[in-house]
C-alpha positions in Angstrom: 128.7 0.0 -51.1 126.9 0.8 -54.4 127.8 3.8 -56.1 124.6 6.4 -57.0 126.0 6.1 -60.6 125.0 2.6 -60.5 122.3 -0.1 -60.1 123.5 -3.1 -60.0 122.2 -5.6 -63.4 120.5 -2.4 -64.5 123.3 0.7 -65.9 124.1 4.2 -65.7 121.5 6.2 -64.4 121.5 10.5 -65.1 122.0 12.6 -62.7 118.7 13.2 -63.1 117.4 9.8 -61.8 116.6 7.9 -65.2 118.7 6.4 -67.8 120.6 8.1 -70.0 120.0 8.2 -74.1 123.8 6.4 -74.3 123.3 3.9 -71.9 119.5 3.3 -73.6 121.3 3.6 -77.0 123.5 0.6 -75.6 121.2 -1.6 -74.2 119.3 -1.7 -77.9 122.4 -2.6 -79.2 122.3 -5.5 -76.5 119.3 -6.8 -77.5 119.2 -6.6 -81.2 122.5 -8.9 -80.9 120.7 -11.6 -79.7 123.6 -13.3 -77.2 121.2 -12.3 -73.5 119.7 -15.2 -72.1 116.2 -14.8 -71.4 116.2 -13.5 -67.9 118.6 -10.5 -69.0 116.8 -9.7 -72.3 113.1 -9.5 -70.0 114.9 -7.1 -67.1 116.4 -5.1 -69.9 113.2 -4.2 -71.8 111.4 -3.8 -68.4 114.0 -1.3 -67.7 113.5 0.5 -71.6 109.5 0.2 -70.8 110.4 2.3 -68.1 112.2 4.7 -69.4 109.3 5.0 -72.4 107.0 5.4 -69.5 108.9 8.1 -67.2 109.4 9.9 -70.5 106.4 10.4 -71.5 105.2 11.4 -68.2 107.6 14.0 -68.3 106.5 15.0 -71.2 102.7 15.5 -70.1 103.7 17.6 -67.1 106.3 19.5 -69.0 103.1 20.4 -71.6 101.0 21.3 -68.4 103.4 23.5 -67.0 104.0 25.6 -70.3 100.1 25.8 -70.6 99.7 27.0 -67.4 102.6 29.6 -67.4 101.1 31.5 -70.3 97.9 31.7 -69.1 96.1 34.9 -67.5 94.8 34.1 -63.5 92.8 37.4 -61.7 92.3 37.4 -58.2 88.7 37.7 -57.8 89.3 39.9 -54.0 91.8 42.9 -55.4 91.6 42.1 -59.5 95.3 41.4 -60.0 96.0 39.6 -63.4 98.9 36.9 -63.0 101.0 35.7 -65.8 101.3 31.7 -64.8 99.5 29.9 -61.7 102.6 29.9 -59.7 102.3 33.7 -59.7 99.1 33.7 -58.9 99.0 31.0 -56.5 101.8 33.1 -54.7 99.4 35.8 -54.4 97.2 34.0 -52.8 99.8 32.4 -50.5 100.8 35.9 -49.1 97.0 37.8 -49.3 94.6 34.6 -48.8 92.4 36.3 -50.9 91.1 33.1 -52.8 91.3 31.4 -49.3 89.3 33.5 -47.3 86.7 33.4 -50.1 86.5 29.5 -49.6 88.2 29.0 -52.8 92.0 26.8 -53.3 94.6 28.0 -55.5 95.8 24.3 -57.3 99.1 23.6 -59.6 96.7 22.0 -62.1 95.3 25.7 -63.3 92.3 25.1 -61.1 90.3 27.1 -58.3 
């Protein structure tokens, strides 16, 4: 059996699900020595594109969230100002005052 620590040809993973900055750090080191044959050299920068990729992805909904947490949501039924969407889509959750007026409450700051 495979350990969750572990993915076989690929490294450490966080317990977070990606790859850590040491085991990244590592794998640089790997390739900038030049001694991988090709096949390990491609499935190690497929693994760093990866990473690049869940990163900045991260990133973009880490900006989101914090843009959406400081702004100002009123309920258009009762007039209730909400600091966040979460708060306000809450609101909604327990009153359906958005969803009895035909309107959604969405994550993405949207009604």
């Amino acid at each position: 059996m495979v350990s969750r620590k572990h993915r076989p040809g690929i490294g450490i993973v966080s317990p977070n699900g990606g790859i850590d900055d040491e085991t990244q750090a590592y794998y640089r080191k790997i390739l900038e020595s030049n001694k991988l044959d090709a096949e390990a050299k491609k499935e190690i920068e497929i693994v760093l594109r990866e990473k690049a990729r869940e990163d900045s992805l991260l990133e973009e909904v880490r900006e989101s969230a914090a843009r959406q947490a400081r702004k100002t949501y009123v309920c258009e039924a009762c007039g209730l100002e909400f600091l966040g969407i979460l708060a306000f889509a809450e609101h909604d959750e327990q009153t359906s005052h958005m969803t009895l007026r035909g309107r959604k409450v969405e994550v993405d700051g949207n009604l």
